[in-house]
C-alpha positions in Angstrom: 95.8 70.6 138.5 99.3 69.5 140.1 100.8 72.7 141.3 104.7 71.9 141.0 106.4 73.7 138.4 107.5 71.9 135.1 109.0 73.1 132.4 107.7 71.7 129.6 109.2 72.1 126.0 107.7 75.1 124.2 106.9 74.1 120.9 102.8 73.3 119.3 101.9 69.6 118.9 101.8 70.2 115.4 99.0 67.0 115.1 97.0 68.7 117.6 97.2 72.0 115.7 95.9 70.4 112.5 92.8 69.9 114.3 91.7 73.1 115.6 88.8 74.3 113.6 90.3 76.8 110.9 87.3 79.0 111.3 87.0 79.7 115.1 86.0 82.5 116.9 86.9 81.7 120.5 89.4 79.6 121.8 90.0 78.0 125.2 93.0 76.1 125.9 93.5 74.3 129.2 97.0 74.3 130.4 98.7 76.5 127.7 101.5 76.4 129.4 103.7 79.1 127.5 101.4 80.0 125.0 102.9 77.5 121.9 99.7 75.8 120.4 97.6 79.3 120.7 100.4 81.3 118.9 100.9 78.7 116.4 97.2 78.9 115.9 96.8 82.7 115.5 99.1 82.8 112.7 96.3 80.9 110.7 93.6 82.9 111.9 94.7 85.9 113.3 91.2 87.0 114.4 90.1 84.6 116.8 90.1 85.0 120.5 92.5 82.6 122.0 92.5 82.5 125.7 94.3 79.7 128.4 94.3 78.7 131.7 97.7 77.8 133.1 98.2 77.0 137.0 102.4 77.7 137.0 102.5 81.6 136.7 105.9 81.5 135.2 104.7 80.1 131.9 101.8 82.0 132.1 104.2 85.0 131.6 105.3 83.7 128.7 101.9 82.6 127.6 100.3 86.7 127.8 102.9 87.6 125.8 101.1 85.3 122.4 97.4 84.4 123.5 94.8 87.2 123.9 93.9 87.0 127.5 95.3 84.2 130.2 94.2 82.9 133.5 96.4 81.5 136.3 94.7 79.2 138.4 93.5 76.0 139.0 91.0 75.2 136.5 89.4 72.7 138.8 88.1 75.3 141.2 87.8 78.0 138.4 86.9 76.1 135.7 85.6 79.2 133.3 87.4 82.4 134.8 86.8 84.6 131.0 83.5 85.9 130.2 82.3 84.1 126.2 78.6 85.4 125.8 78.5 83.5 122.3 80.2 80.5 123.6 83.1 78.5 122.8 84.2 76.7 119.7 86.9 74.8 120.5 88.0 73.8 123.9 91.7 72.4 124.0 93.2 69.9 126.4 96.6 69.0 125.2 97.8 66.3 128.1 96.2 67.9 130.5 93.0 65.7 131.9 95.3 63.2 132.9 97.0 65.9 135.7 93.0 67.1 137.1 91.5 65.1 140.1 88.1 65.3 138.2 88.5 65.5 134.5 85.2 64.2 134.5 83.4 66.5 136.3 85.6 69.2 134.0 84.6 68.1 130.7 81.1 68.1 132.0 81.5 71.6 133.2 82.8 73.1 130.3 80.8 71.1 127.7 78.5 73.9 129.0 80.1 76.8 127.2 80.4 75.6 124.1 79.0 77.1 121.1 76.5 75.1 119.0 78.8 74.2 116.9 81.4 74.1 119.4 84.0 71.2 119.4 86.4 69.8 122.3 90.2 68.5 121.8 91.9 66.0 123.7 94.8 64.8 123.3 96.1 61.7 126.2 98.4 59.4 127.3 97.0 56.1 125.9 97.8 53.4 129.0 97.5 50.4 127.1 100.8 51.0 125.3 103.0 48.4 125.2 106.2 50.2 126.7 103.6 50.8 130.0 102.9 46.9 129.8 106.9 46.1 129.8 107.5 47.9 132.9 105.1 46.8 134.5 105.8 42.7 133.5 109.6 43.5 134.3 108.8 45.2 137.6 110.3 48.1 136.4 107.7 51.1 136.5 108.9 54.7 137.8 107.8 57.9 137.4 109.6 60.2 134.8 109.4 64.6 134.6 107.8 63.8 131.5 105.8 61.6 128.8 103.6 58.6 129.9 105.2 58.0 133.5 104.7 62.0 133.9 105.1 62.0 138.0 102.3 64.3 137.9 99.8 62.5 136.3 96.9 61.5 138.6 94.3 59.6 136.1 94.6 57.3 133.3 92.8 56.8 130.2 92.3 53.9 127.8 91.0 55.4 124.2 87.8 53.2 125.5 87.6 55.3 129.1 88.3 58.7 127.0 85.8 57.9 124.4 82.8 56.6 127.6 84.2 60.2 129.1 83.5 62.3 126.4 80.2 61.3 125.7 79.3 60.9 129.4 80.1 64.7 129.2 77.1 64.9 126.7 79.5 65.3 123.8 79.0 63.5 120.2 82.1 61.3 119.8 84.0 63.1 116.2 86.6 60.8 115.5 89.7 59.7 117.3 93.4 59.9 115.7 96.6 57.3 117.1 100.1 59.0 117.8 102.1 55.7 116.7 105.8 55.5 118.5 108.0 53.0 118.2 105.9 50.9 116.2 108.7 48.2 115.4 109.3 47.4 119.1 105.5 47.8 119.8 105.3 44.4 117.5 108.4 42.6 118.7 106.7 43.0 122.3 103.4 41.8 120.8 105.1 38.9 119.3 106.7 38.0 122.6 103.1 38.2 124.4 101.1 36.5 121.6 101.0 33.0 123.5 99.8 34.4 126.2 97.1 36.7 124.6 95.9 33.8 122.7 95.5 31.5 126.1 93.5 34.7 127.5 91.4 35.3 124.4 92.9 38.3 123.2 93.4 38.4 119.7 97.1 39.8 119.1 96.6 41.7 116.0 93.8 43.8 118.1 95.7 44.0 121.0 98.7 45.5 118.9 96.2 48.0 117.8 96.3 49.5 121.2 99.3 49.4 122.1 101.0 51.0 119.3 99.5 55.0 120.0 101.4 56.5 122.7 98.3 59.5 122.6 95.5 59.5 121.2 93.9 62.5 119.7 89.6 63.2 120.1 87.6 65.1 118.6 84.1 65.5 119.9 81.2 68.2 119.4 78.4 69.4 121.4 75.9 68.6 118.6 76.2 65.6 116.2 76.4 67.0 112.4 75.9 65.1 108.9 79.1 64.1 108.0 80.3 65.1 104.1 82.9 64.1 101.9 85.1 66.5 100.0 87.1 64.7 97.5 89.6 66.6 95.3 91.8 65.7 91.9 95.1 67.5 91.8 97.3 68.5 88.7 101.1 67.7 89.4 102.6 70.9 91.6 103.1 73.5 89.7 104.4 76.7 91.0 102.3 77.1 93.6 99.2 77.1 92.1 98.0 73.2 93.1 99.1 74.0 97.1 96.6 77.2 97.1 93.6 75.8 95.2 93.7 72.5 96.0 95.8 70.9 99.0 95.3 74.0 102.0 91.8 74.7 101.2 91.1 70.9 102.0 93.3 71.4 104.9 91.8 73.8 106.0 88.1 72.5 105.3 89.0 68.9 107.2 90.1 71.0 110.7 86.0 70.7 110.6 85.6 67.5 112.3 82.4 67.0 110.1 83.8 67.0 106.6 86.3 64.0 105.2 88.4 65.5 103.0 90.7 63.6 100.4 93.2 64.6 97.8 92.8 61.3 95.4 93.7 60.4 91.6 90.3 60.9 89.5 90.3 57.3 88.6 90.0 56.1 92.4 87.0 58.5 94.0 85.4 56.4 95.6 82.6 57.7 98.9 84.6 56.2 102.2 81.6 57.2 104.4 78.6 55.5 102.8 75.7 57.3 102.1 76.6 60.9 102.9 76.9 64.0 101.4 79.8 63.9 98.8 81.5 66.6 96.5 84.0 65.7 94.0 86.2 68.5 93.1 88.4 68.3 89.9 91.4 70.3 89.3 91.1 72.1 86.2 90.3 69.0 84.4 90.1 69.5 80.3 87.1 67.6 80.1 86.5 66.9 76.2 84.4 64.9 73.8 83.6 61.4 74.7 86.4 60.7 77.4 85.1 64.0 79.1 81.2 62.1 78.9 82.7 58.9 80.5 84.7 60.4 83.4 81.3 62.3 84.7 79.4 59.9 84.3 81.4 57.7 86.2 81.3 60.1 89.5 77.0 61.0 88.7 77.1 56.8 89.0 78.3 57.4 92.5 76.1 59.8 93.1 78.9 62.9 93.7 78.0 66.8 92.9 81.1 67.4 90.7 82.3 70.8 91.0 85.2 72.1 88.3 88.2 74.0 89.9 89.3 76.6 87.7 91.3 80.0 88.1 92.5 80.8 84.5 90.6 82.5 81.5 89.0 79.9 79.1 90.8 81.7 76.7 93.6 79.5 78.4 92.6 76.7 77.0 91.7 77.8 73.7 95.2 79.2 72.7 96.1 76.1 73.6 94.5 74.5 70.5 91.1 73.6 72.7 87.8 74.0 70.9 85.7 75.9 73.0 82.4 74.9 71.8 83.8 70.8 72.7 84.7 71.9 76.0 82.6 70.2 78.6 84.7 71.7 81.6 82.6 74.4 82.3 78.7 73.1 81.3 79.2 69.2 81.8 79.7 69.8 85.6 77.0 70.9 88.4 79.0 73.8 89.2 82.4 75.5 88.8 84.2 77.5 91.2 86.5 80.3 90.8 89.1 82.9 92.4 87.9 86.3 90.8 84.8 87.7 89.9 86.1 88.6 86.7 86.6 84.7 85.7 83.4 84.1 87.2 81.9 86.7 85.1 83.3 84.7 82.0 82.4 81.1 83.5 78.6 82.2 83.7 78.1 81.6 79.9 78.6 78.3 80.5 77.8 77.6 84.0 75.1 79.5 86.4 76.9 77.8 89.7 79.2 79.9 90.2 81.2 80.2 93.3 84.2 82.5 93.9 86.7 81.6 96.4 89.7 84.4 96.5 93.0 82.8 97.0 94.0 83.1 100.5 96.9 81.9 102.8 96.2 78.8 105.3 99.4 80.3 107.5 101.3 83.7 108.0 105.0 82.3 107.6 107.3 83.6 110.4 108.6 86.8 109.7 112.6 86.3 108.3 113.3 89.5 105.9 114.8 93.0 106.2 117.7 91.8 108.1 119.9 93.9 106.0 118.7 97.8 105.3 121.6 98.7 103.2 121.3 95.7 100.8 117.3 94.6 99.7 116.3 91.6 97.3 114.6 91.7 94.7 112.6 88.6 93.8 110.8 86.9 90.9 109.3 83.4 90.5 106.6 82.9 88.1 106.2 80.7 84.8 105.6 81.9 81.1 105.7 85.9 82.1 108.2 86.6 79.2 105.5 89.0 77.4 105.2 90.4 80.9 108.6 91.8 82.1 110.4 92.0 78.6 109.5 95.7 77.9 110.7 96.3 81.6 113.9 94.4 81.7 116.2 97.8 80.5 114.6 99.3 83.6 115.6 97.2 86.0 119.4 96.9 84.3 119.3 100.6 84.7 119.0 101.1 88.1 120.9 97.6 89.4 123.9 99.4 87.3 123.3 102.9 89.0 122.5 101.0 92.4 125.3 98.4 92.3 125.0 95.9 95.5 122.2 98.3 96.8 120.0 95.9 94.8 120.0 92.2 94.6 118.2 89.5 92.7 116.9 86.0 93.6 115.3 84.7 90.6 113.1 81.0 90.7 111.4 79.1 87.6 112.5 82.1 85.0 115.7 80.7 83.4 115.0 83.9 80.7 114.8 86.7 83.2 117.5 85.7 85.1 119.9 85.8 81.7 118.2 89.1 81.1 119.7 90.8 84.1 122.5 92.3 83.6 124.1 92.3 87.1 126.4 90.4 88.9 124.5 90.4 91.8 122.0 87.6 91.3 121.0 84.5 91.8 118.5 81.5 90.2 116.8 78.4 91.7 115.6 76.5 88.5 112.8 74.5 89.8 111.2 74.4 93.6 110.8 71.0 95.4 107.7 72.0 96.6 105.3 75.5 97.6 106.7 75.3 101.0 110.2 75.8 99.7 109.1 78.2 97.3 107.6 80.5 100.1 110.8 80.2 101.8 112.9 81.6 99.0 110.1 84.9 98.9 110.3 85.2 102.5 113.9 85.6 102.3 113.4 88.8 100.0 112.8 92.6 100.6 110.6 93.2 97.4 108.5 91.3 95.3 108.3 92.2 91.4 104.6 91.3 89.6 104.7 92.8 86.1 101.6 92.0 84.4 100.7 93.0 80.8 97.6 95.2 80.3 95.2 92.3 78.0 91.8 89.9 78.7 94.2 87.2 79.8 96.0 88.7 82.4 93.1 90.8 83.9 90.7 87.9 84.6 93.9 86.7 86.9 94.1 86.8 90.9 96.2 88.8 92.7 98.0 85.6 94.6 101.4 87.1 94.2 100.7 90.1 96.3 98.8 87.7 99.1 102.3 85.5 98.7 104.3 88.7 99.0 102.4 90.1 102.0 101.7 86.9 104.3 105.9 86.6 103.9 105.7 90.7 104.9 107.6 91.1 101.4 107.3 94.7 99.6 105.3 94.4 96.6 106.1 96.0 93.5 103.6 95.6 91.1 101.1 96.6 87.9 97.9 98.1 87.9 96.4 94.9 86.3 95.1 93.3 88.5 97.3 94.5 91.8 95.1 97.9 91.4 92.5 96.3 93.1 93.9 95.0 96.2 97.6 96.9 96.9 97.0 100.7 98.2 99.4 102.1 96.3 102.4 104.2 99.1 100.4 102.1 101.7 100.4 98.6 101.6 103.1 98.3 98.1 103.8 99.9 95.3 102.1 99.9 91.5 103.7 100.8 88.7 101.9 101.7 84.6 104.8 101.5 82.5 108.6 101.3 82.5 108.9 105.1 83.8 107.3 104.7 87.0 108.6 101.2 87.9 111.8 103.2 87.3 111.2 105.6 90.1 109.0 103.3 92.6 111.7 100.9 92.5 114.4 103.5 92.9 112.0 104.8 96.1 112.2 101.8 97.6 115.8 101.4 97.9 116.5 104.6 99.0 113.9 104.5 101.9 114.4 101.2 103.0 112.5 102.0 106.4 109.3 102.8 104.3 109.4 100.0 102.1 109.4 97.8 105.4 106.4 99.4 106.3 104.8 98.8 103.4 105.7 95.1 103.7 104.4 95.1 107.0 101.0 96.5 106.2 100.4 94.5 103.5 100.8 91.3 105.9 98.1 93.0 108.0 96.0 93.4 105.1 96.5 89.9 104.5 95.8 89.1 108.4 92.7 91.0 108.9 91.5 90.0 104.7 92.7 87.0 103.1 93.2 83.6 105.5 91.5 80.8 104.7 90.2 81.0 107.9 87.3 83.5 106.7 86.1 80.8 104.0 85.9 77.6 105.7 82.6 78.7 106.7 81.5 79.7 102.9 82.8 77.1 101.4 81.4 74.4 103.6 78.1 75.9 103.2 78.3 76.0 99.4 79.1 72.2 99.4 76.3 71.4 101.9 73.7 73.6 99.7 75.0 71.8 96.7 74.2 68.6 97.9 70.8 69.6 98.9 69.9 71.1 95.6 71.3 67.8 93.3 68.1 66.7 92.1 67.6 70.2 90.8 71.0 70.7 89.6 71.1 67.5 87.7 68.1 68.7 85.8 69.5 71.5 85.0 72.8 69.6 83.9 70.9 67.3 82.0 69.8 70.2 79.9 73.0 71.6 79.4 74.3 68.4 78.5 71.7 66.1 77.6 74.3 63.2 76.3 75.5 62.7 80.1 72.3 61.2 80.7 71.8 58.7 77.5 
């Protein structure tokens, strides 16, 4: 590697990031520079081991401070300086093979260390864009600090050369993903060229193809794998609920370079890999009658294992006016999956596949709160919890009138419960654009308020708010139901019964504002060590693989459960 000393910006290629396998266990990263990518990483999966190897010792400095252990050096003559007895998973080269005198001999080395499983990440300078062309044509080519005329890069890649290197390093070629820039001028320079590509037999169209990517990103593995589709509905947004069931876990299952994942209306699922494994997973769907027949057929015609998502009671549904024994949401599917035992408990009547996937957190959001000891926030965003916090609203006027501006309130969805308080110092947000803004409001508070009524409804519910509250290292203040099974009560938040002892918990908390903080913060290392998604990208690939195996056996048993699918 070129030993003179850049400085590089230090920020995570956030495209790059998106493809690190959620569910690592070791990470290498080859010229970490400062550290960036590996400390983005560890905030989604706090247990892995992320180590680099950076040659300029001043970045390395920075770099110890976030990643687990670092090596300066050149990785050329060291190439694997840190002792991995189970091997590697992932081995990251973000614009850095283009800087070695050998990346060839490099990849081939390290290919070596990988785990079975074990993947390797390039991201590179793709030569055949057009802006490289131009200079060239115009006699105009110099070398630059950074970016595609980097004056220290020393080999160049087409995505054809990367691709021939990769698997000339005994790697199986994943799948390869453009960085488009300036794709506007990219086609005004193709126009400009397109008689002379025609005269040399290049077809213009293709050549614009590849000379649009500035980088290109590869994924490759040490071991080819089937490939499977997971295809998901999704109900509109709704408070949160769509974003943790739905969009991050298929986030988080597609950073495994084996699995397609798709968010997609029911109406278009459709298999985009031909004949592979495929799950189709529909969001709570109220599946019903002869319309509820049609639409699973339709998918066991494309030969899909359909899977229901569902997190709330079926009770749900049926004081909603559902007939229960119509409902085909539950038995008309091969199997259902969950977030608590307890609804899984209650889905078994109907279904025997079962899976329960506690909610979890793709990211630990950066830490923004208790900026202010003499003044905490208090907030509460949730939908329909009237039933839930009425009989405690005369608490909390109580002690925001004895506390004054102690005690503040930022209120989001609850239109009710913000009328309710009686205190000037409050505020409301009426809707959220979308979960990412909604976790920024929570962040932004000191305490998190989860009243839940003692009944069959509210007990078969998760504990999501707390896992919100803590990933945001937010003080939860909460009821037994439910929160008694995760929050240690004095250690990691705070439970309350019944209006007396939220009146003196939430009095506690304002008074010892040093505690409450460090509550907050061991509840986000609860949620660190307990509750990423990180720990079930494993699980739930498996489950969807094993599904697929078993089909022919869990259509049978469909087909006696629901013997009209099959007419």
């Amino acid at each position: 590697m070129n030993a003179v000393h850049v400085q590089y910006p230090d920020f995570a290629n956030p495209e790059l990031l998106d493809k690190i396998p959620l569910a690592a266990r070791t990470i290498l990263d080859v010229g970490c520079a400062q550290g960036a990518l590996g400390s983005d990483y560890l905030r989604r999966n706090p247990s892995c081991r992320v180590v680099g190897i950076e040659l300029d010792e001043q970045a390395a400095s920075h770099a110890r401070q976030r990643l687990s252990e670092v090596f300066v050096g050149d990785v050329e003559k060291v190439p694997m300086p840190f002792e991995v007895p189970e091997g590697i998973d992932c081995i990251i080269y973000g614009d850095v093979l283009e800087h070695l005198t050998d990346p060839w001999l490099v990849l081939k080395e390290h290919a070596k260390y990988l785990s079975a499983q074990g993947t390797v990440l390039v991201c590179m300078p793709n030569v055949e864009h057009w802006s490289f062309v131009a200079r060239l044509l115009t006699g105009s080519f110099d070398y630059e600090d950074q970016g595609l005329f980097d004056r220290t890069h020393l080999r160049w890649f087409t995505p054809r050369t990367m691709a021939r290197a990769l698997a000339e390093a005994g790697l199986a070629l994943s799948d390869a993903a453009p960085r488009p820039i300036a794709t506007e001028r990219a086609e005004q320079f193709t126009n400009m060229l397109t008689p002379a590509l025609q005269a040399m037999g290049v077809d213009p169209q293709e050549y614009l193809n590849r000379s649009i990517p500035l980088q290109v990103i590869w994924r490759a593995r040490k071991a080819d794998i089937l490939r499977m589709e997971v295809s998901a509905t999704m109900l509109a947004p709704q408070g949160g609920v769509s974003d943790v069931r739905v969009v991050e876990p298929l986030r988080a299952l597609c950073t495994d370079s084996s699995i397609f994942s798709s968010i997609v209306a029911e109406a278009a699922l459709k298999p985009q890999l031909g004949d592979t494994p495929r799950v189709a997973i529909l969001h709570r769907p109220l599946l019903l009658g002869e319309s509820g027949l049609a639409r699973v057929r339709a998918l066991l015609a494309q030969d899909y294992v359909v899977v229901s998502e569902f997190d709330d009671h079926p009770v749900f549904m049926e004081e909603r006016g559902v007939n229960l024994d119509e409902l085909l949401t539950f038995r008309g599917v091969h199997a259902v999956q969950t977030s608590t035992p307890a609804l899984a408990e209650a889905l078994l009547a109907d279904n025997p596949e079962v899976a329960v996937f506690p909610n979890a957190v793709f990211e630990l959001p950066p830490v923004r709160n208790f900026q202010d000891m003499e003044h905490l926030t208090l907030f509460f965003g949730a939908l329909n919890r009237q039933n839930d916090w009425a009989p405690l609203m005369p608490v909390l006027n109580e002690v925001a009138r004895a506390v004054g501006d102690r005690l503040r309130f930022r209120v989001v969805f609850d239109e009710a419960f913000f009328n309710a308080l009686e205190t000037p110092h409050k505020s409301f947000e009426p809707a959220m654009v979308d979960y990412a803004s909604y976790m920024n409001e929570l962040g932004l508070a000191d305490i998190s308020f989860m009243p839940l009524e003692d009944n069959a409804f509210n007990r078969a519910k998760s504990d999501l708010k707390f896992i919100e509250a803590g990933s945001a290292r937010v003080c939860a203040l909460a009821s037994n139901v439910v929160y008694g099974g995760s929050i240690q009560d004095g250690k990691t938040g705070v439970l309350f019964s019944n209006p007396t002892e939220l009146r003196a918990a939430l009095l506690r908390l304002l008074a010892y504002p040093e505690a409450t903080r460090r509550m907050a913060d061991a509840a986000r290392g609860y949620v660190a060590q307990n509750r990423m998604l990180a720990y079930q990208v494993a699980a739930r690939a498996d489950w969807y693989r094993a599904l697929w195996e078993r089909r022919a056996e869990l259509n049978e048993a469909l087909k006696q459960r629901v013997p009209e699918l099959f007419a």
